[in-house]
N, C-alpha and C positions, 0 to 999 in steps of 0.2 A: 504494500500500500504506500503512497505516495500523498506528500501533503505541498503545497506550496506558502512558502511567507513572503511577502514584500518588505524592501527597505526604501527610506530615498538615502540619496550618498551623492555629496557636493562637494563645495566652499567656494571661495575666492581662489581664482587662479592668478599667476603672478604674471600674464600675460593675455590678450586674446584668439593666442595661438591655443590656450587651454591645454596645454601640457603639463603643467606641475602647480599642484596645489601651494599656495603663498607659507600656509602652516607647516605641508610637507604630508599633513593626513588628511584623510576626508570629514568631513561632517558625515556623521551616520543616525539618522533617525527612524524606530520603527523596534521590533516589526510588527508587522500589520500581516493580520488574517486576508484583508480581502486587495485586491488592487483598488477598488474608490476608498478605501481609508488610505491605503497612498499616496492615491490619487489629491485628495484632501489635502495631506500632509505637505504633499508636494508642491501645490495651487498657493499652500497660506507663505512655506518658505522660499517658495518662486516669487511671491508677492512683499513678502518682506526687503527681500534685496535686490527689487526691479529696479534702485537706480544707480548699481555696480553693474556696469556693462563685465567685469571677469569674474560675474558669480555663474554658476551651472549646476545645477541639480538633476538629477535623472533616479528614474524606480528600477530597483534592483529585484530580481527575481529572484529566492531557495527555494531550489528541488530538495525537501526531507523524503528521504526512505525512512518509512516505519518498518519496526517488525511485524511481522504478521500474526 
């Protein structure tokens, strides 16, 4: 059996080429059971730092195997 979790996973990149995070890590927040609470998550912290053009957030997908 197979379960899926959502994360989002960003920050501030140290350029707008978006190759490396300015901290070095990402911002990780979650997880979330469904993709619209992601989704959510994603929308409020997309909107928090819509006026850093080198922030980027995107939803991350886990594949869990359960045991059976």
């Amino acid at each position: 059996m197979t379960k899926e979790r959502f994360w989002v996973v960003g920050g501030e990149y140290s350029c707008l080429a978006f190759k490396s995070l300015k901290t070095g890590a990402p911002e990780v927040l979650g997880p979330y059971d469904t993709r619209e609470e992601a989704k959510a998550a994603w929308r409020r912290k997309s909107d928090e730092t819509r006026a850093c053009a080198t922030a980027r957030y995107a939803i991350a997908t886990e594949h869990l195997v359960l045991p059976a």
